[in-house]
DSSP file (Angstrom, degrees, kcal/mol; ACC not computed):
  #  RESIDUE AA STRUCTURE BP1 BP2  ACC     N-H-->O    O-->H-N    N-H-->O    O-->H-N    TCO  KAPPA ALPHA  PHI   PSI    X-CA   Y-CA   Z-CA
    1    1 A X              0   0    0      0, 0.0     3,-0.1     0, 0.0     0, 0.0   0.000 360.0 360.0 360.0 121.1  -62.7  -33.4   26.4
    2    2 A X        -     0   0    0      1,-0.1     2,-0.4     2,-0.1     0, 0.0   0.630 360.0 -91.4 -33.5-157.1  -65.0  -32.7   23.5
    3    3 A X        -     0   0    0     61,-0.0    -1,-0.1     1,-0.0    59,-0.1  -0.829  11.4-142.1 -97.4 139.4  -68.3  -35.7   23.0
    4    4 A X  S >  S+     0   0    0     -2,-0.4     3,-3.0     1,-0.2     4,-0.2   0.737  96.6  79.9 -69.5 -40.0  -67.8  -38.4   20.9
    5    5 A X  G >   +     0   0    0      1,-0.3     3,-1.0     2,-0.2    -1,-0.2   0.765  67.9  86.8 -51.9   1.1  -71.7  -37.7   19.9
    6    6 A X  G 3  S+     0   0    0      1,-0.3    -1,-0.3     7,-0.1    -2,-0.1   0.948  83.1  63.4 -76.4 -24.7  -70.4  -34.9   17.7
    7    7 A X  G <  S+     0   0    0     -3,-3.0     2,-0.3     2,-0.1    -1,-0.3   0.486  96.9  57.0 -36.8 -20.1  -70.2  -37.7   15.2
    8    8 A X  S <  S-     0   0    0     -3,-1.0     5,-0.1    -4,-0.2    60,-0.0  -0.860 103.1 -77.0-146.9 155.7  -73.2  -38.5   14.9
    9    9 A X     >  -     0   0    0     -2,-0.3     4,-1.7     1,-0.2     5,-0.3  -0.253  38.1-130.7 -86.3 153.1  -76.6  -36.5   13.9
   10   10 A X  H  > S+     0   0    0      1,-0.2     4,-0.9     2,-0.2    -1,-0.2   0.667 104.2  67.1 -79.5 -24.5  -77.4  -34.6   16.7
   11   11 A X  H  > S+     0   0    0      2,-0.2     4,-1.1     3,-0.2    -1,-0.2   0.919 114.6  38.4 -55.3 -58.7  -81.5  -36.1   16.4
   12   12 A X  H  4 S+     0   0    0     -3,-0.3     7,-0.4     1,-0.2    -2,-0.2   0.999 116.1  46.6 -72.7 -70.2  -79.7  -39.4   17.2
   13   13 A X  H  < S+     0   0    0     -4,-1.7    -2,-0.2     1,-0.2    -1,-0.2   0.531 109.6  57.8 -26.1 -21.8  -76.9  -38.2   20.0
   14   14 A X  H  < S+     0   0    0     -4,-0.9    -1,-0.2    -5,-0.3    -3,-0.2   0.977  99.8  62.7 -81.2 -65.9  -79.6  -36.0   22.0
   15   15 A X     X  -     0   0    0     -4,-1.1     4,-0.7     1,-0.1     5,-0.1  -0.194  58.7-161.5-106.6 146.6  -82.0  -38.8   22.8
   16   16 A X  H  > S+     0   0    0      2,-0.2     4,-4.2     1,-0.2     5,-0.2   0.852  90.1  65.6 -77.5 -37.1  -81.3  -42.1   24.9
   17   17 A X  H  > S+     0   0    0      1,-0.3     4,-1.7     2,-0.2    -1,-0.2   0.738 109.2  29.6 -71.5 -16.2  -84.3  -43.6   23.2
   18   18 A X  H  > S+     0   0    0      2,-0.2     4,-1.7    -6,-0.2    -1,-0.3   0.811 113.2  58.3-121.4 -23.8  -83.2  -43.8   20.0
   19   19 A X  H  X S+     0   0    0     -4,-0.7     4,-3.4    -7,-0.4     5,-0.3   0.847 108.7  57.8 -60.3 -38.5  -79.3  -44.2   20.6
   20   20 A X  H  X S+     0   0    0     -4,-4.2     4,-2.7     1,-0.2    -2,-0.2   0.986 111.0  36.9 -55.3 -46.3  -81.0  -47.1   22.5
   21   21 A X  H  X S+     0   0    0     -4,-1.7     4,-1.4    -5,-0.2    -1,-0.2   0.717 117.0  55.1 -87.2  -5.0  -82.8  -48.6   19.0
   22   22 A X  H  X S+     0   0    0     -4,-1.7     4,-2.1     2,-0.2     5,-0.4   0.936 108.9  42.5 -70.2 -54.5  -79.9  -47.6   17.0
   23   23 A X  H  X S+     0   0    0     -4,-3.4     4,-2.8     1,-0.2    -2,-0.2   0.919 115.2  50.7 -64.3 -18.8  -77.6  -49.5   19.1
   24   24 A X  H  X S+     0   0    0     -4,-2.7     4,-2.1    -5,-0.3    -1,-0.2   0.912 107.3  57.3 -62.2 -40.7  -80.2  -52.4   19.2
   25   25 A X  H  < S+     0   0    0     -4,-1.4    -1,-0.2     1,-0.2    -2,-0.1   0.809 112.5  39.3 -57.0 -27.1  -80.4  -52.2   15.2
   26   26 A X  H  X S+     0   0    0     -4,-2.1     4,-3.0     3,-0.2     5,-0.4   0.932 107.7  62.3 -97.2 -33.7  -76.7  -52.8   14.9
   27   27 A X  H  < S+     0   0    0     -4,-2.8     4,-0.3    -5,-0.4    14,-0.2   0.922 109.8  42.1 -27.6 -60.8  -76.8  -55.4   17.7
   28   28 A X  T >X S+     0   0    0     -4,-2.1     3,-4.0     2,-0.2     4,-0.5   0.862 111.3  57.4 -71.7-105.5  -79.2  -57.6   15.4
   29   29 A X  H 3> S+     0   0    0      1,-0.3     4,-2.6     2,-0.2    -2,-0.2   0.442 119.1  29.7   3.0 -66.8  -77.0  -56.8   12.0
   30   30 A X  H 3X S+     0   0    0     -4,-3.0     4,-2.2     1,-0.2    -1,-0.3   0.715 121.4  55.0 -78.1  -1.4  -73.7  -58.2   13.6
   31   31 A X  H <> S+     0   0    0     -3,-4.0     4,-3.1    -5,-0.4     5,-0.5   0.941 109.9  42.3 -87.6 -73.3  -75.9  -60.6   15.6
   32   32 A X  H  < S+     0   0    0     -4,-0.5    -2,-0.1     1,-0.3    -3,-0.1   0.928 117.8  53.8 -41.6 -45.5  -77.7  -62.0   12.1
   33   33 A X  H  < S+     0   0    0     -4,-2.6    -2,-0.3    -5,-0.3    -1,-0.3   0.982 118.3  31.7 -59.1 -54.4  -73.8  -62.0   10.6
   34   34 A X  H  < S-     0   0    0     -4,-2.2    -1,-0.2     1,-0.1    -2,-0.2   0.331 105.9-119.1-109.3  18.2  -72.4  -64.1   13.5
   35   35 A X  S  < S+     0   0    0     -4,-3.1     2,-0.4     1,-0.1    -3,-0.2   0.477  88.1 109.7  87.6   5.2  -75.5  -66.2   14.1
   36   36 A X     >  +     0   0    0     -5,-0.5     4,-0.9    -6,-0.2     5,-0.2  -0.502  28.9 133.9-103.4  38.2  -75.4  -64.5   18.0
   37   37 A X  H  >  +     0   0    0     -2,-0.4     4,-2.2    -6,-0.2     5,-0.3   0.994  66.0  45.8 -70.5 -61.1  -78.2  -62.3   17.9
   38   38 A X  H  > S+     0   0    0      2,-0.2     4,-2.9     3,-0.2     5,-0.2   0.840 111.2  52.2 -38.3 -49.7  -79.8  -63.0   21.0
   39   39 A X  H >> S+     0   0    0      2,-0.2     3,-7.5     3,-0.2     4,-0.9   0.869 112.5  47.2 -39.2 -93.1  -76.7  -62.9   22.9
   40   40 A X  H 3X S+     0   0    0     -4,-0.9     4,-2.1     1,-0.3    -2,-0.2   0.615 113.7  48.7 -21.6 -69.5  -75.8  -59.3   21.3
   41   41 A X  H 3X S+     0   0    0     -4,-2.2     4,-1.7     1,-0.2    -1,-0.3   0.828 111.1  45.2 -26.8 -50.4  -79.3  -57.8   21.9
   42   42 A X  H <X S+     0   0    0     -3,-7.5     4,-2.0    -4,-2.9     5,-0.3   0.921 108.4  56.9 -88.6 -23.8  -79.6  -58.7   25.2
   43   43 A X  H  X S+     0   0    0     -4,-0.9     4,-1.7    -5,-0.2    -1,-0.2   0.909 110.9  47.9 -37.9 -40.3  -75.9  -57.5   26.1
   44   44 A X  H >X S+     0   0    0     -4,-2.1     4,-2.7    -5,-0.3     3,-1.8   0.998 112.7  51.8 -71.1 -42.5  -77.0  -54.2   24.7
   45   45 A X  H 3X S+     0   0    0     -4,-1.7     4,-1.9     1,-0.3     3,-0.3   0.916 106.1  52.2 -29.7 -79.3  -80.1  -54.5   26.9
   46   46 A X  H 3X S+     0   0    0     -4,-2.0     4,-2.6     1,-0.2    -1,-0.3   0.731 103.4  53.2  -7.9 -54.0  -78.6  -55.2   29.8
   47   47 A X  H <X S+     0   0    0     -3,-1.8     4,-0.7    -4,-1.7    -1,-0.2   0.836 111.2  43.7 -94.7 -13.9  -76.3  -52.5   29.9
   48   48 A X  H >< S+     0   0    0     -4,-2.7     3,-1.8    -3,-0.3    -2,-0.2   0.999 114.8  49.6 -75.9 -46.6  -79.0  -49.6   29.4
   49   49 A X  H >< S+     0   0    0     -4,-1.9     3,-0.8     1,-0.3    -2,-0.2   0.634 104.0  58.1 -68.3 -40.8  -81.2  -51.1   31.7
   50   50 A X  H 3< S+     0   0    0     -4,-2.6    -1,-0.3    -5,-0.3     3,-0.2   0.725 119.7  34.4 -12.3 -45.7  -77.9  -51.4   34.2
   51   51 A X  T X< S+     0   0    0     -3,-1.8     3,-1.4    -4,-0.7    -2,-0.2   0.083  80.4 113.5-120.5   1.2  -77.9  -47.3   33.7
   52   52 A X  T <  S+     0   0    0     -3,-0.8    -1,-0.2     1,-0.3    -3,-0.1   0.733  88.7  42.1 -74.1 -28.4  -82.0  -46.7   33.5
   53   53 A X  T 3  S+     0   0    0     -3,-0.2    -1,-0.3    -4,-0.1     2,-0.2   0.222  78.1 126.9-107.0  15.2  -81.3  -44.8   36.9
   54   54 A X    <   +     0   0    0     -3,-1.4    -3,-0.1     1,-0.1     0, 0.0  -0.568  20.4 164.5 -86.3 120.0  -78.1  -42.6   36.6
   55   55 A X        +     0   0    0     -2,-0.2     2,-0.4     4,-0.0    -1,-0.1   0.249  42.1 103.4 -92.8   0.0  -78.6  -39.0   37.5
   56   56 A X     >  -     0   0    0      1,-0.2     4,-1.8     2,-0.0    -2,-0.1  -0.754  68.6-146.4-122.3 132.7  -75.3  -37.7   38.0
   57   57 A X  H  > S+     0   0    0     -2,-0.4     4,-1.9     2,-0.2     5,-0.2   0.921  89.9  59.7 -49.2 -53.1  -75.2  -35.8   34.7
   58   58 A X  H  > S+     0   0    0      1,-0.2     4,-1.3     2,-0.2    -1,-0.1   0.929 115.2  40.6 -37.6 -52.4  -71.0  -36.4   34.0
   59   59 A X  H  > S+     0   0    0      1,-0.3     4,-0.7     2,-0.2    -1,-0.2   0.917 103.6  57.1 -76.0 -20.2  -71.7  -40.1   34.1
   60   60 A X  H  X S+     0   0    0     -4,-1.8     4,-1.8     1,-0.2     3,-0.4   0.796 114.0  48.0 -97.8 -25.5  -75.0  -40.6   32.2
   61   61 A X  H  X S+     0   0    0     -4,-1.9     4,-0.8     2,-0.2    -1,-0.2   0.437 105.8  55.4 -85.8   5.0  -72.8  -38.6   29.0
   62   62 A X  H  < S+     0   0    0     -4,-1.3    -2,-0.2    -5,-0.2    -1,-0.2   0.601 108.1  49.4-103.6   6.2  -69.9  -40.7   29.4
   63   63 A X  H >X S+     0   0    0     -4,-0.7     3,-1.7    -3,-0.4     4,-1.0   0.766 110.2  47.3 -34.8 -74.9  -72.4  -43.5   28.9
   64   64 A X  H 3X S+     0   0    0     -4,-1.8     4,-2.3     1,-0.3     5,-0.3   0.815 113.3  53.6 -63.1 -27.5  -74.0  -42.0   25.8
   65   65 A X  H 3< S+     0   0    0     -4,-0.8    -1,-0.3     1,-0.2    -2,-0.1  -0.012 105.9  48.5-105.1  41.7  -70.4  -41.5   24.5
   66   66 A X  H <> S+     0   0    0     -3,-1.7     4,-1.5     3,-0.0    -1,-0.2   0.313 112.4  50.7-105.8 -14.4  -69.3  -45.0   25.0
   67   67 A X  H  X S+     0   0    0     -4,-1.0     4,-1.1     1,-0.2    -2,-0.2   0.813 112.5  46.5 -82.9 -24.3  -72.5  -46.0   23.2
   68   68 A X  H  X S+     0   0    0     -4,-2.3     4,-1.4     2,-0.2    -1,-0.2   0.760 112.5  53.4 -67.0 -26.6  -71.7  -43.5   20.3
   69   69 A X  H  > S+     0   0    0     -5,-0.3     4,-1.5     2,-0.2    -2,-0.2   0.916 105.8  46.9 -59.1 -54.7  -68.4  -44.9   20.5
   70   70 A X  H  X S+     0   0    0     -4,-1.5     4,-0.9     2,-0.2    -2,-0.2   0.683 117.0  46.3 -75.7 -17.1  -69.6  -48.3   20.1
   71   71 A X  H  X S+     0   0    0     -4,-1.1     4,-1.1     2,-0.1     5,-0.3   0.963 109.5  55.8 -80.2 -75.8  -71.9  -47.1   17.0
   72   72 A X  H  X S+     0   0    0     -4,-1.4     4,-1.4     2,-0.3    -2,-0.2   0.614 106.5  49.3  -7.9 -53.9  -69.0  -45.1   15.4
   73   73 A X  H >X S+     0   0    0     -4,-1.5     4,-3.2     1,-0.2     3,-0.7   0.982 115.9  41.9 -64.6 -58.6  -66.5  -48.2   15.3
   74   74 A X  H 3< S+     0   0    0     -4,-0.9    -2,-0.3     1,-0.3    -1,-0.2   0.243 110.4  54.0 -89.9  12.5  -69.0  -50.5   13.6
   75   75 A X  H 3X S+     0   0    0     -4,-1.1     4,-4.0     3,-0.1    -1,-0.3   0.654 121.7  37.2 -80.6 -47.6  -70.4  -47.6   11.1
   76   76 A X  H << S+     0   0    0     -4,-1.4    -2,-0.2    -3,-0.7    11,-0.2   0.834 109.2  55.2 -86.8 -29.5  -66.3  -47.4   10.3
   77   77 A X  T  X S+     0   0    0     -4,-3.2     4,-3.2     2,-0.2     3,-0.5   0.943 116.9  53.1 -52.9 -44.8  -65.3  -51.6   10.5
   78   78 A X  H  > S+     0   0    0      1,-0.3     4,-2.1    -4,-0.2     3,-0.5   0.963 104.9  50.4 -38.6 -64.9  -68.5  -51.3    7.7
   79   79 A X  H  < S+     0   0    0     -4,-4.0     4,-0.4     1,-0.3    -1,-0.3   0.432 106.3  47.1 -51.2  -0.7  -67.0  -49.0    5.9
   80   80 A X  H  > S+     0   0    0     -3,-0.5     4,-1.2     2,-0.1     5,-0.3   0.653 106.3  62.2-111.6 -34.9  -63.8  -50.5    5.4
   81   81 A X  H  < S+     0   0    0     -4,-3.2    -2,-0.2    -3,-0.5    -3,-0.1   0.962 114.0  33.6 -45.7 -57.8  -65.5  -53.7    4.5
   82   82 A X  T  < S+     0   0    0     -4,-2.1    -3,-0.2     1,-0.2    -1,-0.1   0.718 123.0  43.6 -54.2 -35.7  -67.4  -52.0    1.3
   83   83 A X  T  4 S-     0   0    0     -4,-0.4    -1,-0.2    -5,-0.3    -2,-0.2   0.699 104.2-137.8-108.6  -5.9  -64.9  -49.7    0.5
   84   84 A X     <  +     0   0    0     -4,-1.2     2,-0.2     1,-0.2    -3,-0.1   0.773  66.1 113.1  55.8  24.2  -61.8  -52.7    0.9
   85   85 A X  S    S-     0   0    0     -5,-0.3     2,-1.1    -6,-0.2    -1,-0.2  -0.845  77.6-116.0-128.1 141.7  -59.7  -50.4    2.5
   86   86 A X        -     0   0    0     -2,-0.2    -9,-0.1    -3,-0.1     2,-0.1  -0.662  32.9-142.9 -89.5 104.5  -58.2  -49.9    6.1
   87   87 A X        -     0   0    0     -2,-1.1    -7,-0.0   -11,-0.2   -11,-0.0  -0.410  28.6-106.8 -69.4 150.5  -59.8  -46.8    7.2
   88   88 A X        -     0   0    0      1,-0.1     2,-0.3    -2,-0.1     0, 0.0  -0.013  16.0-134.7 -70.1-161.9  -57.0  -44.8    9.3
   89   89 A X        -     0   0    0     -3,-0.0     2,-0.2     0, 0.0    -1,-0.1  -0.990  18.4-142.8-170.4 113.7  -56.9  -44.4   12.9
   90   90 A X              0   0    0     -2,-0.3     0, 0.0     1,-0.1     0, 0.0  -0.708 360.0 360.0 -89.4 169.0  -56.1  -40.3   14.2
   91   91 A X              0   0    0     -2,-0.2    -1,-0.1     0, 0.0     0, 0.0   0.260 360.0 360.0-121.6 360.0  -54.1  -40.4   17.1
């Protein structure tokens, strides 16, 4: 099965550290929108900090590609906001 990080520029998808402040940037964004920030930050916190010690290669990129995952949706829920449109869904 492919990576979901092929979505996403490869600068961002390589590095934990910055898939880490990305997802923290979008954390705060829906956070500021539904008055929940703290929660949402520290959730994301949590769950890298859960994973700060996974070696086993397999697991630690099916990790980064649930966090691309979770970046990916909420690039595309935007997008559908702006544009007023239901973006489609491949199956």
């Amino acid at each position: 099965m492919p990576s979901l990080q092929t979505a996403l520029p490869p600068e961002l998808a390589n590095n934990v550290i910055r898939l880490y402040r990305e997802c923290l940037r979008r954390a705060k964004y829906i956070g500021h929108q539904q008055h929940n920030t703290e929660l949402l930050v520290n959730m994301v916190r949590q769950q890298f900090k859960r994973n700060k010690h996974e070696t086993d290669p397999e697991k630690i990129q099916k990790l980064k590609d649930d966090a691309a995952r979770g970046l990916i949706n909420h690039i595309l829920y935007e997008s559908e906001k702006l544009s007023g449109r239901k973006v489609s869904k491949s199956t």
